[in-house]
C-alpha positions as CSV (number, residue, x, y, z in Angstrom):
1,X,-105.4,-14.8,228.4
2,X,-108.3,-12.0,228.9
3,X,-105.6,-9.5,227.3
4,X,-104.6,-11.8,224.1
5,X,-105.5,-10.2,221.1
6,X,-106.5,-13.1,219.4
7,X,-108.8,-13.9,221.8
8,X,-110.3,-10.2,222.1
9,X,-110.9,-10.5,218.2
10,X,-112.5,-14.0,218.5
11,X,-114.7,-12.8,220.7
12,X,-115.7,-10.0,217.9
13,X,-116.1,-12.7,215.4
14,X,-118.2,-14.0,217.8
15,X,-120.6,-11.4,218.4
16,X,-120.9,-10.8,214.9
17,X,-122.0,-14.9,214.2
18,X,-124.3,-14.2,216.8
19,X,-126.2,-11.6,215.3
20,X,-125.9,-13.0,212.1
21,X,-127.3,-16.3,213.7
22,X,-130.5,-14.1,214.9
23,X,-131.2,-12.4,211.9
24,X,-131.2,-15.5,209.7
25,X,-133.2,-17.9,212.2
26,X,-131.5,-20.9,210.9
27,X,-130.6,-24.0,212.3
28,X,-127.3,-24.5,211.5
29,X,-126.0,-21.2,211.2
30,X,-126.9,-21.0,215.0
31,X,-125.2,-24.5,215.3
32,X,-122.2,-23.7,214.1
33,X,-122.3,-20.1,216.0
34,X,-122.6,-22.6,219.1
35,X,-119.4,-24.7,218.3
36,X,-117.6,-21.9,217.1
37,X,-118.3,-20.4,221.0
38,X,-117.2,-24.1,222.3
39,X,-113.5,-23.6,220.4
40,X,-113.2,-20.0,221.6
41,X,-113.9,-21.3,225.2
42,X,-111.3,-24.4,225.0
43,X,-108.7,-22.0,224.0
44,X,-109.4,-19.6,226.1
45,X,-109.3,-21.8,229.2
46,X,-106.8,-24.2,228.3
47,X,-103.7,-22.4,228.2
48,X,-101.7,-25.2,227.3
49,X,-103.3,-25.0,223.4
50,X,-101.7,-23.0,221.2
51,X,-104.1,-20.1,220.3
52,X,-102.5,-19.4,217.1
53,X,-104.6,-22.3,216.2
54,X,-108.1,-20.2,217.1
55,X,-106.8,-17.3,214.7
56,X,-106.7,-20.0,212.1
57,X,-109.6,-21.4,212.1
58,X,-111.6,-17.9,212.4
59,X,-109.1,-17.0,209.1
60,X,-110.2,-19.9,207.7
61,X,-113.4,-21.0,208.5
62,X,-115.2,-18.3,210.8
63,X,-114.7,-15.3,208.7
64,X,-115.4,-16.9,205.4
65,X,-118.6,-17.7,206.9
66,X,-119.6,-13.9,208.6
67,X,-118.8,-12.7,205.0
68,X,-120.7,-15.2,203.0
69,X,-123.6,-14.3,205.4
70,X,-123.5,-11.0,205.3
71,X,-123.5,-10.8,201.8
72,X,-126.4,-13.1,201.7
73,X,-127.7,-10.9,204.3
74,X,-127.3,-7.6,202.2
75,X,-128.8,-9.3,198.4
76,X,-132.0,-10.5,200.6
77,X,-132.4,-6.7,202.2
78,X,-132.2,-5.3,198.7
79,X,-134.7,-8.0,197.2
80,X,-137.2,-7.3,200.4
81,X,-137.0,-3.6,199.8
82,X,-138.2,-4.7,196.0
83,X,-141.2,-6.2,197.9
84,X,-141.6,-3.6,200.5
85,X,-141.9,-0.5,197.7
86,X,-144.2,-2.8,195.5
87,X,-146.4,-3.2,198.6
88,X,-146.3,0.6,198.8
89,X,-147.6,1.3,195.6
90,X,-150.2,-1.2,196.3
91,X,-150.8,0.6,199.4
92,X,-151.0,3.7,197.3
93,X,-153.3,2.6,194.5
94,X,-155.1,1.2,197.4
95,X,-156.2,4.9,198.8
96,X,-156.7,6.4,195.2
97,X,-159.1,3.6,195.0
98,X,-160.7,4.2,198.4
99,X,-160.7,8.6,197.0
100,X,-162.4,7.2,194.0
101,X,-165.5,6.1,195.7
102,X,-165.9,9.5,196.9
103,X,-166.0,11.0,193.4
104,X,-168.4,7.6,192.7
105,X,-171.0,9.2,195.9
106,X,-170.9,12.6,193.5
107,X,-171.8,10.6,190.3
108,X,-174.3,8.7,192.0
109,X,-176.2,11.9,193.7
110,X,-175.7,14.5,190.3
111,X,-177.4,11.0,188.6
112,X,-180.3,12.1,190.2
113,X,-179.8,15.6,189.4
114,X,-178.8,15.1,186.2
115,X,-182.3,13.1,185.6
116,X,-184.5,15.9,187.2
117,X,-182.7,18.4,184.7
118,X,-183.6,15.9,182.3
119,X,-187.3,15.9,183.1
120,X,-188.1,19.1,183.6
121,X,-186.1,19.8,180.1
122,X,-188.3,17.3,178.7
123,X,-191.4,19.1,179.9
124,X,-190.9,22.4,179.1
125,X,-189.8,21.4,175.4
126,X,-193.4,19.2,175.3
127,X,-194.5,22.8,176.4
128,X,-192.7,24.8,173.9
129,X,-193.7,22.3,170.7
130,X,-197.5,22.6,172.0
131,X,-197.0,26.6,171.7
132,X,-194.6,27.0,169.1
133,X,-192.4,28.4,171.2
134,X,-188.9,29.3,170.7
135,X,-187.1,29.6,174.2
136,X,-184.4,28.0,175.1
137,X,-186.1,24.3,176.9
138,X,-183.0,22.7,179.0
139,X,-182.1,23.2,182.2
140,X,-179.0,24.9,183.2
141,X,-175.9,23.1,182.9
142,X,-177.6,20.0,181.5
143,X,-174.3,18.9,179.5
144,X,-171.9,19.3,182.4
145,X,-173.0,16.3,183.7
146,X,-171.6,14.0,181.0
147,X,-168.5,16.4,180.7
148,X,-167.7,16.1,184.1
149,X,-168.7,11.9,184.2
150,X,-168.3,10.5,181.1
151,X,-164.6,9.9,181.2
152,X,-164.4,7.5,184.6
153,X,-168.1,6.7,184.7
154,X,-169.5,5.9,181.4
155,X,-169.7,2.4,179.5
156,X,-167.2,2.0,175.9
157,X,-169.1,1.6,172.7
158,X,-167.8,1.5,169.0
159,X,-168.6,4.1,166.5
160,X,-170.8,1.6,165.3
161,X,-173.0,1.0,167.9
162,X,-173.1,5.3,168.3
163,X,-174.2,5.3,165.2
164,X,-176.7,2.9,165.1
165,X,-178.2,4.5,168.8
166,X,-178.7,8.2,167.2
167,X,-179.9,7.2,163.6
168,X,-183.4,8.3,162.9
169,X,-186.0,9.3,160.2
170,X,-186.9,12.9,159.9
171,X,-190.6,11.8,160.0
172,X,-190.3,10.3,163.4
173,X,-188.8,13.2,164.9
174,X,-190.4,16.6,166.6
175,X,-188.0,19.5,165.9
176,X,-187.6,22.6,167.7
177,X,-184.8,25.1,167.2
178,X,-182.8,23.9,170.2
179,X,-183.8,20.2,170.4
180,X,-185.0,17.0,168.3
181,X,-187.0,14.2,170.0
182,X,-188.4,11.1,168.8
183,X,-192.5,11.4,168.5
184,X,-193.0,8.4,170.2
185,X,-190.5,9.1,173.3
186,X,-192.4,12.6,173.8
187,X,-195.8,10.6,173.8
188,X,-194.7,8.4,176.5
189,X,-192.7,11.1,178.8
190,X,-196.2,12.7,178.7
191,X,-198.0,9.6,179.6
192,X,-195.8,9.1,182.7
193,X,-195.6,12.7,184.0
194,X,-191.7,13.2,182.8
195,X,-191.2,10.7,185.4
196,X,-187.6,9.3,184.2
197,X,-183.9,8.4,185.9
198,X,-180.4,8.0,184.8
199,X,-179.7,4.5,183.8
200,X,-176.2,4.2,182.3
201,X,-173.8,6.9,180.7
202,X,-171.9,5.6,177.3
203,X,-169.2,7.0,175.3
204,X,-166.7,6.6,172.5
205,X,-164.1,8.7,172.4
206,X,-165.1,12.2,173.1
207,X,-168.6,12.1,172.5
208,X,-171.3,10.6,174.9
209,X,-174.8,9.2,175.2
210,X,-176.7,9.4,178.8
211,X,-179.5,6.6,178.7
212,X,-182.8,7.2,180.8
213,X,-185.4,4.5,181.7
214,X,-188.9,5.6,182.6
215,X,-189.5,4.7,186.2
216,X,-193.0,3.0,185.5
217,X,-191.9,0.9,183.0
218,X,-189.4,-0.7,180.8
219,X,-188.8,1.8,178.3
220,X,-185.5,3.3,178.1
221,X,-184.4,6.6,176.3
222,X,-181.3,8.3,175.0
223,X,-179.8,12.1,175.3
224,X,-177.3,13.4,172.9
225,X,-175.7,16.1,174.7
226,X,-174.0,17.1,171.8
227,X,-176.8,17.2,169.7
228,X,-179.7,18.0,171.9
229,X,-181.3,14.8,170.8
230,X,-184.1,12.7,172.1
231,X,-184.7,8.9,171.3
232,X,-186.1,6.0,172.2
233,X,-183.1,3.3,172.9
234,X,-183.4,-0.4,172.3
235,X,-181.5,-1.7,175.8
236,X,-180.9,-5.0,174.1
237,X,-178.3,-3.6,172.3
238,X,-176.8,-2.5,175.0
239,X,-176.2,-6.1,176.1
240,X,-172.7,-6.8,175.6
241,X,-171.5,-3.8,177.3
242,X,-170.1,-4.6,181.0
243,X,-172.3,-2.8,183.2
244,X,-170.9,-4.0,187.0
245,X,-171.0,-1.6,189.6
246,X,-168.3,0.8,190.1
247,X,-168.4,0.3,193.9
248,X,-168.3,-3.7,193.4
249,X,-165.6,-2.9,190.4
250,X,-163.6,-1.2,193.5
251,X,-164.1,-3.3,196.2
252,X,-162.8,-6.5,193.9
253,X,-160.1,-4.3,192.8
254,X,-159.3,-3.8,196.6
255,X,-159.4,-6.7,198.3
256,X,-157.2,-8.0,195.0
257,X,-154.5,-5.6,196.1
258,X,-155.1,-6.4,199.9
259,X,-154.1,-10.3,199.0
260,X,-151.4,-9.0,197.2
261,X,-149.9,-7.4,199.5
262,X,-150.6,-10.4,202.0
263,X,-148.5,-12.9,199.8
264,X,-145.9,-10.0,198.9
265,X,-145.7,-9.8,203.0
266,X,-145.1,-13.3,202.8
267,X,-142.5,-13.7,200.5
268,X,-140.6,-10.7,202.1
269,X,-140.2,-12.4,205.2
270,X,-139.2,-15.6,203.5
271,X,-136.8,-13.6,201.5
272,X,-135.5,-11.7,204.4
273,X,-134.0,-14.7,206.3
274,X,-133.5,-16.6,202.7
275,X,-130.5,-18.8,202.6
276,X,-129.5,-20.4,199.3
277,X,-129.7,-24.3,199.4
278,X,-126.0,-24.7,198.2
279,X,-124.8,-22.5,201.0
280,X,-126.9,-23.8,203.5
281,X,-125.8,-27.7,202.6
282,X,-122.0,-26.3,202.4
283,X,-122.8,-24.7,206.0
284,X,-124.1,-28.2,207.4
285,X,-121.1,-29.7,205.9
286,X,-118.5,-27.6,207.3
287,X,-120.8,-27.8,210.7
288,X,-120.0,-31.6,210.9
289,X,-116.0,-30.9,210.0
290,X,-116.0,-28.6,213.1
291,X,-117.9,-31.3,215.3
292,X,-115.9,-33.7,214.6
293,X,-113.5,-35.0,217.8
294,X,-110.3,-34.7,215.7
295,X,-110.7,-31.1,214.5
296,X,-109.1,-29.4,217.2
297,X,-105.7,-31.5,216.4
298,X,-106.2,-31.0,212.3
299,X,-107.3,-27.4,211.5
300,X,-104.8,-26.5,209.4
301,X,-106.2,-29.9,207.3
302,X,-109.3,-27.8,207.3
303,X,-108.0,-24.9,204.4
304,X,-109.2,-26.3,201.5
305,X,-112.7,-27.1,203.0
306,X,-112.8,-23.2,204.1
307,X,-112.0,-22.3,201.0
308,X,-114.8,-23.5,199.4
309,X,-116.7,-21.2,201.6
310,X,-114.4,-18.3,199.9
311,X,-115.1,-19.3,196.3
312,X,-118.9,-19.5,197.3
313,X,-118.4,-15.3,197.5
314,X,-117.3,-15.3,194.2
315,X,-120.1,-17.0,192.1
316,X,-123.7,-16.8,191.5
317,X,-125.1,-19.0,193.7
318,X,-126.2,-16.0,196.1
């Protein structure tokens, strides 16, 4: 019997059942695997029963099932790799996130010399308007800041509220030939010793607004990089503007993606091993046909149940 070819290919069947039974982790796939084994081994040791019977019930029954499996087996791989590249991309927007906050550590240390630029611009111009001087008052590069920043870094505002920021009289205004500033903004720099840092960068489209507060007190001021201008800012107005942290902007942004990708884990693994509930209560069905004591006598009573099985690979269920 070792050298029957109908034995040799039910034991391939088998094999296959078994690793199908592995991969899915299912109850009753592995149940049925184990009965299937019990019929090989009855024919295969009782050479009395006709083992054309085994090749019809694997026809029937066992190979419907390998290929109904394995074609569940293939959707769920494509619909986990779905998962698996979105977890990817998480993974990937992840790390530009995590390179971001290196570009943030630049912002944050060229805020501070951006607002010494700032200062000793101030000065020299409160120099230059006590001499009458004409020389040039900023610092090097004092608008590279804001062209280098302003895009990731600064707040939105409307035109509106631009406008309404940089509007001022000509009467409360000093104004030099490379610079205007507000009278009352160059009293109080001189008061405080030009003692001033960066408090918040804004912008609508391609122009941009760098906002100062004096360190002593709560006085805020504005620069107009592309105007050279100088004035005192009201902060309140400044109030609806969303003004979180980029770092605490990040790390939400982060940990969002990080549960992500835990519940898209998740689902993968669910999805992996996932087994349709029609197929799995046909599967339990069939499993009690197989059990029962009169099977062995009646397979070939068993061809329209199997079929069933068949159809199963035709529709939409999986």
């Amino acid at each position: 019997m070792d050298d029957n070819p109908i034995l040799r290919e039910s034991t391939r069947l088998l094999n296959k059942l078994q690793l199908l039974s592995a991969f899915f982790e299912d109850e009753i796939v592995y149940k049925i695997y184990l009965r299937t084994q019990v019929i090989h081994r009855l024919y295969e040791t009782n050479t009395e029963l006709d083992v054309n019977k085994l090749e019809l019930f694997h026809v029937q029954f066992t190979q419907a099932v390998i290929d109904l499996l394995k074609k569940i087996k293939k959707i769920n791989e494509r619909n986990t790799s779905l998962l698996f590249e979105e977890i990817q991309l998480n993974k990937d927007l992840i790390q530009s996130v995590k390179d971001s906050d290196f570009n943030l550590a630049d912002f944050n240390n060229d805020k501070q010399r951006q607002a010494l630029r700032i200062n000793n611009s101030l000065r020299k111009l409160y120099d230059l308007l006590s001499s009458d001087g004409q020389e040039y008052p900023f610092a090097k590069n004092i608008n590279a800041f804001s062209a280098r920043y302003a895009q990731d870094y600064f707040f939105d505002i409307s035109t509106e509220l631009l406008g309404n920021l940089t509007t001022y009289q000509p009467n409360e205004v000093y104004t030099h030939a490379s610079a205007v500033i507000e009278r009352k903004l160059m009293g109080k720099a001189c008061k405080h010793d030009f003692r001033t840092e960066f408090y918040c960068g804004l912008k609508t489209g391609n122009l941009a607004l760098e906002v100062y507060k004096f360190i002593d007190e709560d006085t805020y001021y504005l620069f107009y990089p592309s105007r050279n201008l100088f004035l005192l800012c009201d902060v309140a107005l400044l109030g609806t503007i969303e003004q979180s942290t980029e770092v605490t902007r990040n790390e939400r942004i982060i940990q969002e993606l990080l549960d992500k990708n835990d519940q898209l884990q998740s689902s993968a693994a669910l999805a992996r091993i996932f087994i349709p509930h029609e197929v799995s209560s046909l599967l339990a069905e069939n499993y009690k046909k197989i059990t029962d004591i009169n099977f062995l006598q009646n397979i070939a009573g068993f061809d329209a149940q199997a079929n069933i099985l068949k159809t199963m690979l035709n529709t939409d269920i999986i």
